[in-house]
C-alpha positions as CSV (number, residue, x, y, z in Angstrom):
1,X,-10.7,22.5,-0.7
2,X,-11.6,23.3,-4.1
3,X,-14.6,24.0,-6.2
4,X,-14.1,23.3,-10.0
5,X,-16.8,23.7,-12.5
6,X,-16.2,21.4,-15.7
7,X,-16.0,24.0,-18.8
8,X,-15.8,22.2,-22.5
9,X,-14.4,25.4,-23.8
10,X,-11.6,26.2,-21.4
11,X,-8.0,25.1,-21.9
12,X,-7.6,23.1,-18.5
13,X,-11.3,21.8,-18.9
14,X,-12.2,22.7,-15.3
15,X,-12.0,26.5,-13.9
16,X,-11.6,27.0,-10.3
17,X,-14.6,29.1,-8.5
18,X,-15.3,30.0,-4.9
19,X,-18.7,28.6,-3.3
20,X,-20.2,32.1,-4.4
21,X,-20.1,32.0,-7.8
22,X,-21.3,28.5,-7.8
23,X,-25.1,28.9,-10.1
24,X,-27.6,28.3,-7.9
25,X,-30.1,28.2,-11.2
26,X,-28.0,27.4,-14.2
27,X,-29.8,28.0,-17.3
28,X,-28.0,24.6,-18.4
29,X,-27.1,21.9,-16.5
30,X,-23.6,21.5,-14.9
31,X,-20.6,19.3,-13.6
32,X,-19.3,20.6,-10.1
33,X,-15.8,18.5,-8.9
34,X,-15.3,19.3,-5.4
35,X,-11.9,18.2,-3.7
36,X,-11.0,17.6,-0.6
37,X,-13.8,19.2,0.9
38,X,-14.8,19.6,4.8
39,X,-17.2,18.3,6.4
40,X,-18.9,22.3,6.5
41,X,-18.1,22.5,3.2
42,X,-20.1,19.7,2.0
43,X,-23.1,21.0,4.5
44,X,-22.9,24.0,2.2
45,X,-23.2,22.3,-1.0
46,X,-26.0,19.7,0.2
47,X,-28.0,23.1,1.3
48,X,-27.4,24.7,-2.3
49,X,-28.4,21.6,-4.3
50,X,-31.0,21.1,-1.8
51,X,-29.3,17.3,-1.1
52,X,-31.0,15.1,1.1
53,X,-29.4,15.1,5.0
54,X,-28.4,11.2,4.6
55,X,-26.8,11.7,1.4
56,X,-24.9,14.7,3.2
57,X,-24.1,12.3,6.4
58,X,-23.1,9.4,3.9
59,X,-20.4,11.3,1.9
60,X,-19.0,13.0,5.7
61,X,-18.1,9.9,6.1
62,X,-15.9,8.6,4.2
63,X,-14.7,4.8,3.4
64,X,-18.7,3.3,2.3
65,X,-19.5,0.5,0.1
66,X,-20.2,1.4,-3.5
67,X,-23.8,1.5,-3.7
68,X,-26.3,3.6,-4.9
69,X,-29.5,5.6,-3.1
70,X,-32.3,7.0,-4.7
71,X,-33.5,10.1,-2.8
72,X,-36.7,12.3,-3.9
73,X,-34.5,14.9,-6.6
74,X,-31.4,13.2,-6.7
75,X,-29.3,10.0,-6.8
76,X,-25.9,9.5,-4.8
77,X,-23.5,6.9,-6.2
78,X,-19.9,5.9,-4.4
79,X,-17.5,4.4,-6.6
80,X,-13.9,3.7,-6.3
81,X,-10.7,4.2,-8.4
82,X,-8.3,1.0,-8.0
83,X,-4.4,1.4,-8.5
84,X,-1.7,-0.6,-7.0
85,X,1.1,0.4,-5.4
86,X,4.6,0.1,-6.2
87,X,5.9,-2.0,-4.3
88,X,3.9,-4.4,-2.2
89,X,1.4,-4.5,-4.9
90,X,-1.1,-3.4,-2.3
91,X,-4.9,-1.8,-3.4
92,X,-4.7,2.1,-3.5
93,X,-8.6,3.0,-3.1
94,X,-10.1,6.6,-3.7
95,X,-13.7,7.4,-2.9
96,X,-16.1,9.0,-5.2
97,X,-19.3,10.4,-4.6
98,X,-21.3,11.7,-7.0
99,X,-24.6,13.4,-7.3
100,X,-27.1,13.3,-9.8
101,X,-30.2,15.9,-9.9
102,X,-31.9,16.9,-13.2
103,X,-29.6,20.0,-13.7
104,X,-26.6,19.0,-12.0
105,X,-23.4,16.3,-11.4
106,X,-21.4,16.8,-8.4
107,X,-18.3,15.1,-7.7
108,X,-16.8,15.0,-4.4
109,X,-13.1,13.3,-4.2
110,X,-11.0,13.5,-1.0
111,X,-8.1,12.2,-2.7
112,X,-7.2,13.5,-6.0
113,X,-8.8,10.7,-8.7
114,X,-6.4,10.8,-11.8
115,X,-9.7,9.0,-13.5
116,X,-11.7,12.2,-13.1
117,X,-9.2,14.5,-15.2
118,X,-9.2,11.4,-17.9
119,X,-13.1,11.2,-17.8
120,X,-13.5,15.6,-18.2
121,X,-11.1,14.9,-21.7
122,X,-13.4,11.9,-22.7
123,X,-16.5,14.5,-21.3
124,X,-15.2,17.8,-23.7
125,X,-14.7,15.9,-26.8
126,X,-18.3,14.0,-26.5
127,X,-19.6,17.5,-25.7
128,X,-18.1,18.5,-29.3
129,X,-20.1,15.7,-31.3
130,X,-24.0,15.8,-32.0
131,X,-24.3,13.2,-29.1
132,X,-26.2,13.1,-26.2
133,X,-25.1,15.4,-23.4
134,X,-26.9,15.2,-20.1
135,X,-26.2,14.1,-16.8
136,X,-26.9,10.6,-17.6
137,X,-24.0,10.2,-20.3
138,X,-21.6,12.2,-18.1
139,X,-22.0,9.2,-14.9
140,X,-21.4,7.1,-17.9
141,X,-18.5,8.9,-18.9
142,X,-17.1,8.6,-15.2
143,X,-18.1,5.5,-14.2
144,X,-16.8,3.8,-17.8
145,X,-13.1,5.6,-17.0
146,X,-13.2,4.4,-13.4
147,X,-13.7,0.6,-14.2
148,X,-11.6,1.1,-16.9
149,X,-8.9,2.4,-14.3
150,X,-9.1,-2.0,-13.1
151,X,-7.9,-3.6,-15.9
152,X,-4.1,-2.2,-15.5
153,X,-4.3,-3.5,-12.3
154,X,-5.8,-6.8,-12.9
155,X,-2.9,-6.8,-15.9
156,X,-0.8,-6.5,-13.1
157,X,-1.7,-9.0,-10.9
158,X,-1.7,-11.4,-13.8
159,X,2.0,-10.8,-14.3
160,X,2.8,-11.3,-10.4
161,X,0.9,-14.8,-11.0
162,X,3.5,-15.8,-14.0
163,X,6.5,-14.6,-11.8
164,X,4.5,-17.0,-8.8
165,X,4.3,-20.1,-10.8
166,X,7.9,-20.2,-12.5
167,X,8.8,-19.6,-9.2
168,X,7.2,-22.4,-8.0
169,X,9.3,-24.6,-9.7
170,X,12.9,-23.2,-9.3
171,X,15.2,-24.1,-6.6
172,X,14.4,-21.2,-5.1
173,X,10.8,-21.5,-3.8
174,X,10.8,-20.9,0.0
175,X,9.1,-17.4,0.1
176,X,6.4,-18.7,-2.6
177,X,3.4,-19.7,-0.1
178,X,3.9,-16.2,1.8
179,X,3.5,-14.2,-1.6
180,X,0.4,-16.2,-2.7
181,X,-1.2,-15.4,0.6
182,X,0.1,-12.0,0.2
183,X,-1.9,-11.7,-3.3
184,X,-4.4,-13.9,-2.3
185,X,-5.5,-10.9,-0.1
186,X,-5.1,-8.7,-2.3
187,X,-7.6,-10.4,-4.3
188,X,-10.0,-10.6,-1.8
189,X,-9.8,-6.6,-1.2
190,X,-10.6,-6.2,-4.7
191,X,-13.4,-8.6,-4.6
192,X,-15.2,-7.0,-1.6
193,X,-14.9,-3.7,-4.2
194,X,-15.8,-5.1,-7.4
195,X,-19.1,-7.3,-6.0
196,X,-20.9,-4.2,-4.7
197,X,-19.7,-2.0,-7.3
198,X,-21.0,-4.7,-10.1
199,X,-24.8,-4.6,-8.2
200,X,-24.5,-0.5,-8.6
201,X,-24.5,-1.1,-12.1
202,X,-27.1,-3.8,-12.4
203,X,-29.8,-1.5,-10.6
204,X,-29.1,1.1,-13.7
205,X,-29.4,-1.3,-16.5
206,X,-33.1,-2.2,-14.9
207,X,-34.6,1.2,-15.6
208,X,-34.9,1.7,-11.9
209,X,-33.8,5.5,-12.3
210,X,-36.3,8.0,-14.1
211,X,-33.3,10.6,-13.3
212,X,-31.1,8.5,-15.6
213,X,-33.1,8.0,-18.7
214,X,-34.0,5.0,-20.8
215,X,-31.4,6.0,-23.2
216,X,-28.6,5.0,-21.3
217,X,-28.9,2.4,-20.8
218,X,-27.3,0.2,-22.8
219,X,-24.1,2.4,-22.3
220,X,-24.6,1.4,-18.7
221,X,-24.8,-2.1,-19.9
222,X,-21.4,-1.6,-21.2
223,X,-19.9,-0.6,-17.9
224,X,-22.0,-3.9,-15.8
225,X,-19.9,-6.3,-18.9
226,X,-16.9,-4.5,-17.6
227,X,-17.3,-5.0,-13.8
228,X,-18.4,-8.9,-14.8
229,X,-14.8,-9.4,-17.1
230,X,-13.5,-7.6,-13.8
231,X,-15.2,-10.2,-11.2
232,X,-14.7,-13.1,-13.4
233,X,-10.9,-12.2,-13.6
234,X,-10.2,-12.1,-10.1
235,X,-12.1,-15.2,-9.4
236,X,-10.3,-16.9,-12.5
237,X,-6.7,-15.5,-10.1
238,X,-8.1,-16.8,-7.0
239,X,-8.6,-20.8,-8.6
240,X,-5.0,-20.3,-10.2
241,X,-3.6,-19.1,-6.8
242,X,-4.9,-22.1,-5.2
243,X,-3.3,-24.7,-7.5
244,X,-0.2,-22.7,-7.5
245,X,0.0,-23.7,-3.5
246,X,-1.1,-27.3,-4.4
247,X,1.5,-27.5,-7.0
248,X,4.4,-25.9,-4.9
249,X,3.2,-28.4,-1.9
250,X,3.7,-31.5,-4.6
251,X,6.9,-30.5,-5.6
252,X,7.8,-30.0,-2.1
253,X,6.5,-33.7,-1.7
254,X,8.6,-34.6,-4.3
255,X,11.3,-33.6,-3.7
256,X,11.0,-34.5,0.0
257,X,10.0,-38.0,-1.4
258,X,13.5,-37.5,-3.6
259,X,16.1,-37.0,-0.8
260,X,14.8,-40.0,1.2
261,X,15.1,-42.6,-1.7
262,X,18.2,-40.9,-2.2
263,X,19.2,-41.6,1.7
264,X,17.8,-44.9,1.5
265,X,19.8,-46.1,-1.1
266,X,23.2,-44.8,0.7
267,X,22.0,-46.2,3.6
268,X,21.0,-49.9,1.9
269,X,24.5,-50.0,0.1
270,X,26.5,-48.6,4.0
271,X,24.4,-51.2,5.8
272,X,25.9,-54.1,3.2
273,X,29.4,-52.9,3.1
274,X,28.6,-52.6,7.2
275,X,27.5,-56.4,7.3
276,X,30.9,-57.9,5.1
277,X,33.3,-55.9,7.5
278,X,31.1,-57.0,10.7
279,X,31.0,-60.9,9.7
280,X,35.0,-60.9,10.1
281,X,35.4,-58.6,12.4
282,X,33.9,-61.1,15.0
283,X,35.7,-62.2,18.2
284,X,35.9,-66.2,17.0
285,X,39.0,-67.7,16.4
286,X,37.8,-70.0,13.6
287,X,36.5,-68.0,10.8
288,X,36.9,-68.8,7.2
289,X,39.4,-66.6,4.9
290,X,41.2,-65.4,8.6
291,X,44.6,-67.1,7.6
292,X,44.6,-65.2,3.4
293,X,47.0,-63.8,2.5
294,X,45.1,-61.8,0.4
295,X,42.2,-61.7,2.2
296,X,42.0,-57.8,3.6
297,X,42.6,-57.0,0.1
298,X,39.6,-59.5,-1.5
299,X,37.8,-58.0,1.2
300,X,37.8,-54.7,0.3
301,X,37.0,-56.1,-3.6
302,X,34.0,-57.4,-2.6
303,X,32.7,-54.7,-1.7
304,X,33.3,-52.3,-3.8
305,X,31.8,-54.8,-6.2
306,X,28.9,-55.3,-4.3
307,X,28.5,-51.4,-3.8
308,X,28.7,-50.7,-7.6
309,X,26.0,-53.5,-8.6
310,X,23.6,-52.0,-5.7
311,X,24.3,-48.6,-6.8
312,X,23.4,-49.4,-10.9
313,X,20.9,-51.2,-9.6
314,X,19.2,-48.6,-7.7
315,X,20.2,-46.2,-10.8
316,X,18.3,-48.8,-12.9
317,X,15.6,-48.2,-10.7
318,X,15.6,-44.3,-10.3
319,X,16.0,-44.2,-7.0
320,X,18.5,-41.4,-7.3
């Protein structure tokens, strides 16, 4: 487990510190990441910051909703990082807590969130300009570089959706139906994330928050239009997903619909051919044509005649 204190004048932005030299009474406020805690560990921090004991039991365990609570001093807010993997395309989801008091952010990350590093960068050159700095712009700082961490993946998933549909329509479209389910789950994994994650940031942009401030947010605002493009994406893949499987299933049909006509006519032209060479091959001892000289020969004329005007007929046709 580590403790890191975020410090806008150090070279690696964060400095490692043990529990003990954690302020308990900063003269200004601070941003504590702690990673991979334990579950002692995160008793220890919820007694310093004086945390309420659900918001301690809520980030024990792991794998909850994004939301956020409101408790007497502080807020807690779950969010997730989104990545996908390399090969199956599957959702790679890391937790986030984070902790908002009047002189404090903490961060708690069991997994190591790449978006944390890229929000403390974002965080130390905002610290730099005559901006606002309080607690309120640095959960605006993280929370903007975690949904911004979705688009690559939607970007993603976009281009698995070209590869789907050309696919649909090669020769080689047997395994298409599994992948759309395949990503069609995907989708829905993502959309069990985004719609919670999209109410978070709804409750901020209503003032519902003295901790948070009135100022912002409209930066808050920002991040909901984000989540919304997010949402409206994935639905927007889910409606293309479904007409890829409704075109693949009519090409299917057509081509199902291709190979019988194609059978039909074979079997239309055999079953003439079939009928000339049945008519004399009869068991009767008078049959017209019988004593020809020629007539095996003519025979076989006739149809192949009759084969080729059925079979540019059918052509005519586009039967085949």
């Amino acid at each position: 487990m580590t403790f890191r204190l975020f410090d806008s004048k150090a070279d690696q932005l964060f400095r490692n510190v043990s529990f003990d030299q954690i302020p308990e009474s900063p003269s200004d406020w601070i941003w504590l990441d702690v990673v991979n805690p334990t579950s002692n560990e995160i008793d220890q921090i919820g007694r310093l910051f004086a945390f309420h004991p659900l918001a301690i039991e809520n980030v024990q365990r792991p794998h909850q909703r994004p939301k956020v609570e409101e408790y007497p001093t502080h807020l807690l807010v779950v969010l997730y990082s989104l990545t996908l993997s390399d090969g199956d395309q599957r959702p790679i989801l890391r937790e986030l807590a984070v902790f908002i008091t009047a002189r404090a952010v903490v961060t708690v990350q069991y997994n190591a969130i790449e978006e944390i590093t890229f929000a403390a960068r974002r965080w130390a050159e905002h610290c730099q300009g005559e901006r606002q700095v309080d607690p309120s712009m640095l959960v605006y700082t993280i929370s903007d570089t975690i949904v911004d961490g979705y688009f690559p993946a939607m970007d993603a998933i976009g281009d698995r959706i070209e590869d789907l549909e050309a696919l649909v329509f090669s020769n080689d479209g047997t395994g298409t139906v599994e992948q759309v389910f395949r990503l069609k789950r995907v989708l829905l994994e993502m959309r069990r994330l985004i719609a919670p994650t999209r109410e978070v940031f709804n409750a901020f942009t209503r003032r519902e928050f003295p901790l948070l401030g009135g100022t912002s947010v409209t930066y808050f605002q920002d991040v909901y239009d984000h989540v919304i493009r997010v949402t409206d994406t994935i639905d927007g893949y889910r409606d293309i997903l479904s007409t890829i499987i409704d075109v693949h299933l009519t090409v299917v049909s057509n081509d199902l619909n291709q190979s019988v006509r194609t059978l039909t006519v074979a079997s239309i032209i055999l079953m003439t051919l079939a009928l000339i060479a049945g008519l004399y091959g009869m068991n009767f001892r008078y049959i017209p044509g019988l004593d020809w000289r020629f007539g095996y020969v003519g025979a076989l004329a006739g149809m192949a005649i009759i084969a080729v005007a059925l079979g540019w007929t059918f052509r005519r046709l586009r039967w085949w």
